[in-house]
Wavefront OBJ file of the C-alpha trace (Angstrom):
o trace
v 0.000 0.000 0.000
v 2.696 2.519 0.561
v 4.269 1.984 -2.919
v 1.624 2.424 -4.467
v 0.566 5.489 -2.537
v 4.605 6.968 -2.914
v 4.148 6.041 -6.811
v 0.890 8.024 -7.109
v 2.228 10.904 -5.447
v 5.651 11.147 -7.736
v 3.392 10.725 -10.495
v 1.219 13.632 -9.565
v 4.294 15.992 -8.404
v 5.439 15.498 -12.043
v 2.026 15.972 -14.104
v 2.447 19.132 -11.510
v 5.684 20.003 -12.590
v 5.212 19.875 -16.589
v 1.875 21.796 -16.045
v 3.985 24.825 -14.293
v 6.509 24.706 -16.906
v 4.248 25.127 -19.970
v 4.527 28.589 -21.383
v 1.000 30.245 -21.622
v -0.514 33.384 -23.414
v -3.694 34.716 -22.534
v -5.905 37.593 -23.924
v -6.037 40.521 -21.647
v -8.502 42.810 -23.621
v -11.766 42.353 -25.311
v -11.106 42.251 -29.057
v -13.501 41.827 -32.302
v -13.124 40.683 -35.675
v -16.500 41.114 -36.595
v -17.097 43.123 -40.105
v -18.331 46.124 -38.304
v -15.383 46.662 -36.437
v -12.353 46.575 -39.688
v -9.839 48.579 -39.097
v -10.343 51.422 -41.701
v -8.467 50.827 -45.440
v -8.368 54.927 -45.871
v -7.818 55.862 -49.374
v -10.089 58.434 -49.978
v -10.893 59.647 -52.897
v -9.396 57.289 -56.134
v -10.525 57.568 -59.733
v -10.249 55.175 -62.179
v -10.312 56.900 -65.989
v -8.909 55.542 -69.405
v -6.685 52.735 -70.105
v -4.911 55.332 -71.853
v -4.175 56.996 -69.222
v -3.847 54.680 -66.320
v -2.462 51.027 -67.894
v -3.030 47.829 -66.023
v -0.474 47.707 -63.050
v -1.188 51.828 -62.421
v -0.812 52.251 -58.511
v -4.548 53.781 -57.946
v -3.511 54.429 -54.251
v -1.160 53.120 -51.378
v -1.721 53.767 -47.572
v 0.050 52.541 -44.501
v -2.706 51.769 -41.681
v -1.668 52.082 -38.231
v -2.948 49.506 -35.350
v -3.941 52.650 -33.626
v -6.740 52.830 -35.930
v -8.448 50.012 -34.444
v -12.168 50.655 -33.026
v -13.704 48.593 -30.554
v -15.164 49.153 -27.430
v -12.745 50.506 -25.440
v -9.640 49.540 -26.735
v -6.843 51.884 -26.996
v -2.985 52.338 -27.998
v -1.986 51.184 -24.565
v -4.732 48.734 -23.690
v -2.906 45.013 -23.309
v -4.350 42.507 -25.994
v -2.317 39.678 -25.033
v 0.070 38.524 -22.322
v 2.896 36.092 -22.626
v 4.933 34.625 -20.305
v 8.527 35.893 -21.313
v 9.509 32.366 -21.722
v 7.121 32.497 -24.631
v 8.846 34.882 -27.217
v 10.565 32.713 -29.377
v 7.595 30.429 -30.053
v 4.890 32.547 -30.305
v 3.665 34.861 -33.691
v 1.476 36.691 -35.154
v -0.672 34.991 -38.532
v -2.418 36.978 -41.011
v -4.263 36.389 -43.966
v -6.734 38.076 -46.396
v -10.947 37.303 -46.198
v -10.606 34.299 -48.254
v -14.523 33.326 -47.799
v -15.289 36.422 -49.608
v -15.065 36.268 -53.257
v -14.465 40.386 -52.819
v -12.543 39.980 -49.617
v -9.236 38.276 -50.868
v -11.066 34.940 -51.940
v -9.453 35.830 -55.892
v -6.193 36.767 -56.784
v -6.981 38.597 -59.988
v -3.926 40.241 -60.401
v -1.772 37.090 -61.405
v -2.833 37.473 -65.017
v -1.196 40.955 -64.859
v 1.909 39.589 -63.471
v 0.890 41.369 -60.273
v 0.899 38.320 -57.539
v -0.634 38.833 -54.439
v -3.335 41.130 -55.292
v -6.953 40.303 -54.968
v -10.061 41.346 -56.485
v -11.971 43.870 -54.860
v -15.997 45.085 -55.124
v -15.215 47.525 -57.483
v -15.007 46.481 -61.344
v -10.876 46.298 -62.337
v -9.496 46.963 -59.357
v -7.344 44.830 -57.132
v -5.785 44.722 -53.430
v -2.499 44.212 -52.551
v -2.451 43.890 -48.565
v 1.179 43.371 -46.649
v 2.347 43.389 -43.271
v 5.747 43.398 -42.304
v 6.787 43.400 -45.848
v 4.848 40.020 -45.993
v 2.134 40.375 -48.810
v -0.656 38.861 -47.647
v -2.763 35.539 -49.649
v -5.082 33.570 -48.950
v -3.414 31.223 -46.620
v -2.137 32.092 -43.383
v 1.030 32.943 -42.754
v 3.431 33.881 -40.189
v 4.523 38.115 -39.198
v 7.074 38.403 -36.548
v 6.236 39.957 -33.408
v 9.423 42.732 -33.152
v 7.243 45.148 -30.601
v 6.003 44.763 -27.294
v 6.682 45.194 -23.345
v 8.570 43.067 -20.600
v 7.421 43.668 -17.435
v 7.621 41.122 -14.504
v 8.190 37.993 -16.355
v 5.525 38.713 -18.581
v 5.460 39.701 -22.207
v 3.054 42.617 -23.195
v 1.337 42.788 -26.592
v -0.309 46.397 -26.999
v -2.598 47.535 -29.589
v 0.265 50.119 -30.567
v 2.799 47.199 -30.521
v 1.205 45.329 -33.811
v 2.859 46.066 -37.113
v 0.743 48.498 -39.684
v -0.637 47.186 -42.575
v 0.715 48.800 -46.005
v -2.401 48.363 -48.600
v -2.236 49.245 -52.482
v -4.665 49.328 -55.254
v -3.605 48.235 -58.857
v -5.913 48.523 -61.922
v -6.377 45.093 -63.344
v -7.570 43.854 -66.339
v -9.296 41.086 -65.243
v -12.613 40.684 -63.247
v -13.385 37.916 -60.508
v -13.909 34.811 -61.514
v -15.457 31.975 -58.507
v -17.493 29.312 -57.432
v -18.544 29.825 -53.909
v -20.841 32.379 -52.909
v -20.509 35.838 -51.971
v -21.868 38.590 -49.000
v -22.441 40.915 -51.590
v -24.033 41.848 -54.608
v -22.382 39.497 -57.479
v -22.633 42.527 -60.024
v -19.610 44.300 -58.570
v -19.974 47.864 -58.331
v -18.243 51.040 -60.922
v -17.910 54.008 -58.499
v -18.927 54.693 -55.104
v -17.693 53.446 -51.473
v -18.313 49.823 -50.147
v -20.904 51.776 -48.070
v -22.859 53.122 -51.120
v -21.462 51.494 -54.594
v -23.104 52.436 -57.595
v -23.519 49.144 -59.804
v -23.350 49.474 -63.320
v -27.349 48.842 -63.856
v -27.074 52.490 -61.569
v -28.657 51.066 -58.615
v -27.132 51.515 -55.398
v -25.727 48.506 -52.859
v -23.381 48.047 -49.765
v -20.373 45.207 -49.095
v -19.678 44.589 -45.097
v -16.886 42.575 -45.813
v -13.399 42.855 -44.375
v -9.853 42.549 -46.549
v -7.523 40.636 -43.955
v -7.539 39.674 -40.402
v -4.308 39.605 -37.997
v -4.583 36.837 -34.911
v -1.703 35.898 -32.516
v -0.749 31.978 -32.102
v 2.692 29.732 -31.355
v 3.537 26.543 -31.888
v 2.821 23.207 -29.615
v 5.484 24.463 -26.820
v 2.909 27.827 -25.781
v -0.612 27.164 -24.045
v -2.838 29.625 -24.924
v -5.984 30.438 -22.594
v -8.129 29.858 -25.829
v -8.922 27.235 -28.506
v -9.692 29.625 -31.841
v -6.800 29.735 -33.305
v -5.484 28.826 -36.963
v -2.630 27.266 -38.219
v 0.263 28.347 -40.097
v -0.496 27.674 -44.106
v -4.394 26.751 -43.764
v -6.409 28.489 -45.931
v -8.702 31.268 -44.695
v -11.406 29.977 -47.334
v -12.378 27.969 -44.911
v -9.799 28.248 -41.613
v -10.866 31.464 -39.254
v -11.377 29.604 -35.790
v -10.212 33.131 -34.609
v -13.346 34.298 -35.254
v -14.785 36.878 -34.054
v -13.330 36.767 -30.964
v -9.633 36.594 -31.285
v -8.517 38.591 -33.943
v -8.192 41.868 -35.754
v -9.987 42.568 -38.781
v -9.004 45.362 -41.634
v -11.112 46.504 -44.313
v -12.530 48.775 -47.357
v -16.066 48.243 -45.904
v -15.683 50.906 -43.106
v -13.526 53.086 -44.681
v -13.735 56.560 -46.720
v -12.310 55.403 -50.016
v -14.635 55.797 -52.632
v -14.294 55.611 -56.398
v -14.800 58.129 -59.293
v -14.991 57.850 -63.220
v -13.871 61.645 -64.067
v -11.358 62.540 -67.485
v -8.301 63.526 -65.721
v -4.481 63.945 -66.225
v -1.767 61.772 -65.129
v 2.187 62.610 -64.225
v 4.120 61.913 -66.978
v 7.666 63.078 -66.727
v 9.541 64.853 -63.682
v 13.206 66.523 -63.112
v 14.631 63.317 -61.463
v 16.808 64.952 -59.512
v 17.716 69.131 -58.628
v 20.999 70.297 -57.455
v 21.271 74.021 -55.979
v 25.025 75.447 -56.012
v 26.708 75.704 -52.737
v 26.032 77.923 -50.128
v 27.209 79.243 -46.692
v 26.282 79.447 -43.276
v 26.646 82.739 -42.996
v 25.053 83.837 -46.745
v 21.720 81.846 -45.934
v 21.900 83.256 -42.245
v 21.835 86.618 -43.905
v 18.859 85.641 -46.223
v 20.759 84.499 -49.053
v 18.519 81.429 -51.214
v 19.326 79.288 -54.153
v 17.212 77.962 -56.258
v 16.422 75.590 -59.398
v 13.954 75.211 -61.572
v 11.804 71.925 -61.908
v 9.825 70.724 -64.838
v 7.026 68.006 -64.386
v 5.273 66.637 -67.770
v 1.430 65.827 -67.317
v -0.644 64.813 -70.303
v -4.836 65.345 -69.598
v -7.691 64.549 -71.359
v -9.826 67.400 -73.046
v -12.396 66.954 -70.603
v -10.519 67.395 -67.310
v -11.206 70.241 -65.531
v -8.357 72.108 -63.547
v -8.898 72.953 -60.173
v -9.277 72.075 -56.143
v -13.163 71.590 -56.187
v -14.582 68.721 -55.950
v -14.049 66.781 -59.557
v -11.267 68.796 -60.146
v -8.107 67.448 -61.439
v -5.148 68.995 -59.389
v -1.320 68.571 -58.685
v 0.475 68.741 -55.636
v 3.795 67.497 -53.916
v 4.328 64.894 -51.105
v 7.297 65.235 -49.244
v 8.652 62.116 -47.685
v 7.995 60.268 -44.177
v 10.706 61.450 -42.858
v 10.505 65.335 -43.656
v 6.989 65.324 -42.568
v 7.562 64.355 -39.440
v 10.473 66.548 -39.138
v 7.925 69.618 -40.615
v 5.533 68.627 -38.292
v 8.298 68.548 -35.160
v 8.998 72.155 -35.959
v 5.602 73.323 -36.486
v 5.810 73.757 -39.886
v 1.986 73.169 -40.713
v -0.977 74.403 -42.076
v -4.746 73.778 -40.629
v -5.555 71.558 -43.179
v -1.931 69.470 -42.429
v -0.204 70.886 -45.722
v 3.676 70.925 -45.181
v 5.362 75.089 -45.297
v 8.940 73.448 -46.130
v 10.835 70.653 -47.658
v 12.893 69.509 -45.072
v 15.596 66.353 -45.887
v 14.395 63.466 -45.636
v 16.800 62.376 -42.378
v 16.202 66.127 -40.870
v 17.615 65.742 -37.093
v 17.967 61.969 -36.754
v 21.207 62.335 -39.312
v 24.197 64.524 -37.545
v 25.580 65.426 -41.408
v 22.068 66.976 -42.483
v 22.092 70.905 -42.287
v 19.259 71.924 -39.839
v 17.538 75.115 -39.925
v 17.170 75.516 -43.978
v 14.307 74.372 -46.045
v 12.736 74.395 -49.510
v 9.974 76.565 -50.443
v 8.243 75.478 -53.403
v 6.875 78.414 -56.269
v 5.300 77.898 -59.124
v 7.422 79.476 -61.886
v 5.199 81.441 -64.250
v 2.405 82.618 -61.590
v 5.650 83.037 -58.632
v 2.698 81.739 -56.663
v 4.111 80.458 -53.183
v 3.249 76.929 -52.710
v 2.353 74.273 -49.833
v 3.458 70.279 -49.626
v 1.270 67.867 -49.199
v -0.594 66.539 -46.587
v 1.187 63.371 -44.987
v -1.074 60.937 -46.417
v -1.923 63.132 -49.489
v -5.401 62.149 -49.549
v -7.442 64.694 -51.956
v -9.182 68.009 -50.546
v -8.384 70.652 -48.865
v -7.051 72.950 -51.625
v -4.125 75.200 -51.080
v -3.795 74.949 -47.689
v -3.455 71.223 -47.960
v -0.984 71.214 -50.796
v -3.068 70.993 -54.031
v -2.805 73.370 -56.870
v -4.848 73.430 -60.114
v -3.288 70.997 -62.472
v -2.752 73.986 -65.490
v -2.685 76.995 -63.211
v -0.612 79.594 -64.599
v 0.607 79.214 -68.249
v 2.546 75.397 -68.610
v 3.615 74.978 -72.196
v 1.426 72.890 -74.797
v 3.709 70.301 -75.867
v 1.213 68.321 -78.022
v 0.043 64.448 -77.163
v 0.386 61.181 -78.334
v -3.188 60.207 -78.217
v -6.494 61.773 -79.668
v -8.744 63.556 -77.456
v -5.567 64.147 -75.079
v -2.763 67.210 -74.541
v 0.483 67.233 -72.724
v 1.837 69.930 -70.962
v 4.767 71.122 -69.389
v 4.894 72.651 -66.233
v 7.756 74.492 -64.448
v 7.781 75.116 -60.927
v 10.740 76.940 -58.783
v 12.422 75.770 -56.058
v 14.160 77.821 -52.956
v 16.898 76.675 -50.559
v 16.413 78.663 -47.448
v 16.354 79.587 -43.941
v 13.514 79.106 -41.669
v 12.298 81.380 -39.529
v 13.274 81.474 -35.552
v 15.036 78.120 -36.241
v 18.862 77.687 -35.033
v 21.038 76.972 -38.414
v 23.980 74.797 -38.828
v 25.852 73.231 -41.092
v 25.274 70.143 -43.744
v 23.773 68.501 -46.627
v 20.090 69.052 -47.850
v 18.752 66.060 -49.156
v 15.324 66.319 -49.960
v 12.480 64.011 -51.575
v 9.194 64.505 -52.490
v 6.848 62.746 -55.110
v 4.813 64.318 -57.305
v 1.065 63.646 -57.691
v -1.937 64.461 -59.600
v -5.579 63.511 -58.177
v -8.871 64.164 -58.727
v -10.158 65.873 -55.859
l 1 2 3 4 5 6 7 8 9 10 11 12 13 14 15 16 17 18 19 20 21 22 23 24 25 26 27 28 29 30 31 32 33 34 35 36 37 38 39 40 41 42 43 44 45 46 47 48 49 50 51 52 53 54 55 56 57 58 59 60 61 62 63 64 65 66 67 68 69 70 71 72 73 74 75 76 77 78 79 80 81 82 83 84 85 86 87 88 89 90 91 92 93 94 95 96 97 98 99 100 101 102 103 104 105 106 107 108 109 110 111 112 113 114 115 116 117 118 119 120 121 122 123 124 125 126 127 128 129 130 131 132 133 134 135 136 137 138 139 140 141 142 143 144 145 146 147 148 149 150 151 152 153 154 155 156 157 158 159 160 161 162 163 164 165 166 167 168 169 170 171 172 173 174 175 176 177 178 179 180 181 182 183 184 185 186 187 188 189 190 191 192 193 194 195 196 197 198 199 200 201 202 203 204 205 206 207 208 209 210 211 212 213 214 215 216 217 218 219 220 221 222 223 224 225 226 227 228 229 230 231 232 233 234 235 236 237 238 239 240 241 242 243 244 245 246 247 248 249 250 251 252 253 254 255 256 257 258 259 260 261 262 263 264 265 266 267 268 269 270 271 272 273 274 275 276 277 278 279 280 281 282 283 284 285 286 287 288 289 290 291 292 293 294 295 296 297 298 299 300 301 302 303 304 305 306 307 308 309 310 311 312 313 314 315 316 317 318 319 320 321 322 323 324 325 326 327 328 329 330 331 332 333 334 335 336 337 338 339 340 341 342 343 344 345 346 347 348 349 350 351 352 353 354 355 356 357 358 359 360 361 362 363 364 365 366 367 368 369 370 371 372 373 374 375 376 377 378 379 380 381 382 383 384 385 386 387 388 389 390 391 392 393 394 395 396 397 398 399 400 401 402 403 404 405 406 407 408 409 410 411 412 413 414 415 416 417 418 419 420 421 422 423 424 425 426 427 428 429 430 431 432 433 434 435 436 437 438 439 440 441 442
């Protein structure tokens, strides 16, 4: 009787023992994958106008999405969506995939005929997704996204809203519509202009899609006991793998956001100065308000029947300075109400010791010497001056003929000015600037 009583109890001090060694993740905060609550795909205003114009492959719009732009409930940047032990880090991840149920979700990828892999159709006629995380494009089969953020704190591992990655989403023309089997959440006729919200079909009557692009969950492998079941696998496709759902994942989508699609004549960017160089100048001569400056020419062809201007329908042109001068811009208050940028700073403006601080471009436009704003930092269309945009044609670009009837191209010359900034301390360096030139209807 004793043995077997001693054997029972060293039996039951080990099945103790590997229970207290397991690593286990749990979820702190109340999430929701449900369609209602996708994470916003913000493009805002896209048009889609002649092949001529804009080719299969054209880049219609591209956004990075922040996790911060999450809403549920009463989840913030902070708030704790899963704990870890620390134990755990090495075994657990993060899986993502697109809404492979939904034929207009990221069930099709339509852009492989177009050599354009990993984009998926869409509910709006010829256009396709591209969805990435990480730099992982996304498909529809799970796969794994490092988790590179998060907090230690007393043995424990901290996974914030703030601490997931941002989802970078594009939108390519395609040439190709859906083709599928299964069946879908929304109208089959695919809509021609309009928002997911209010879509415009091409018999003119008016429907809605509530369906999500991708979805973001957090799982491990054997080793890691989570405090939950729902949870996918690594490689399973999300056609018909999403045990995550609702309850343990993050959705994103076009369905709650304020893209929404136009069919106006328009102009496109055809040709730019690659590259300006100002001559030299020194501390003391731009101290004393000495500038340089360099003229820049930017080709745009148009159909006859655009319209130039900032109104609504209105095609217009503008300049988007990059990530890292906005931020800088916006650091030294360099901003107008509607977010448009006052100066081009460089691109590594106070993170890089060899940059000159305290200078700046200021961008003119040559014929009109009207002064000019940057874009705003996602460049989405309205706003007018303030926010960056300028009538495509304003002042007197050159006619320089077109290629295609029905169409003109014109040349446009705008001035640039190397600068001081007001009440900023100057020193030193290189200026080395970037900004990307659009044209959009508005």
């Amino acid at each position: 009787m004793k043995i077997k009583m001693s054997h029972f109890l060293v039996l039951g001090l080990l099945s103790a023992l590997g229970f207290e060694s397991q690593a286990r993740c749990t979820l702190v905060t109340s999430i929701n994958a449900s369609d209602s609550y996708a994470t916003a795909l913000n493009f805002g205003k896209i048009n889609l106008t002649s092949v001529y114009l804009q080719p299969v492959g054209s880049i219609l719009g591209n956004i990075v999405v922040p996790s911060s732009n999450y809403n549920y409930g009463t989840v913030q940047d902070n708030s704790i969506i899963w704990q870890c032990d620390e134990a755990d880090l090495p075994n657990i991840y993060f899986l993502a995939a697109t809404n492979g149920d939904e034929p207009f979700g990221g069930h099709v990828e339509t852009g492989l005929i177009d050599h354009l892999p990993d984009v998926y159709a869409t509910w709006w006629q010829y256009i396709g997704l591209k969805q990435s995380i990480s730099g992982i494009p996304l498909s529809r089969y799970w796969k794994k996204i490092p988790i590179t953020n998060y907090e230690k704190k007393n043995g424990k591992i901290n996974i914030r809203l703030a601490d997931l990655p941002p989802l970078e989403a594009t939108l390519y023309r395609i040439s190709q519509l859906p083709s599928f089997s299964r069946g879908s959440f929304c109208h089959l006729s695919m809509i021609v202009s309009g928002s997911y919200s209010s879509g415009k079909l091409a018999n003119g009557a008016n429907s809605s899609c509530n369906q999500p692009s991708a979805y973001l969950q957090l799982t491990g492998n054997s080793s890691v006991s989570f405090g939950y079941s729902a949870r996918d696998k690594e490689g399973q496709d999300s056609n018909t793998s999403f045990s995550f759902w609702p309850y343990y994942g993050i959705p994103y989508g076009l369905n709650k956001s304020n893209t929404t699609l136009s069919n106006i004549p328009t102009c496109v960017a055809r040709n730019a100065t690659p590259l300006i160089n100002f001559p030299p100048i020194s501390q003391d001569e731009i101290k004393n308000g000495a500038i340089r400056s360099a003229i820049l020419e930017v080709e745009v062809e148009c159909n006859d029947a655009m319209i130039s201007g900032t109104a609504t329908g209105q095609t217009a042109i503008g300049f988007q300075p990059s990530a890292g001068a906005y931020t800088a811009a916006s650091s030294l208050g360099l901003l107008t109400t509607q977010g448009g940028v006052k100066y081009l700073l460089s691109d590594q403006y106070g993170t890089d010791p060899d940059i000159a601080t305290g200078v700046g471009i200021k961008l003119f436009n040559a014929a009109s010497n009207k002064e000019m704003n940057f874009l705003n930092q996602f460049a989405l269309a309205g706003g007018g001056e303030d926010a960056g945009w300028y009538p495509v044609l304003q002042g007197t670009p050159y006619l320089i003929g077109s290629n295609a009837s029905g169409h003109k191209s014109y040349m446009q010359h705008y001035r640039a000015e190397l600068k001081a900034i007001p009440n900023t301390t100057i020193s030193a360096g290189k200026v080395k600037s970037t900004a990307t030139v659009l044209v959009k209807i508005q």
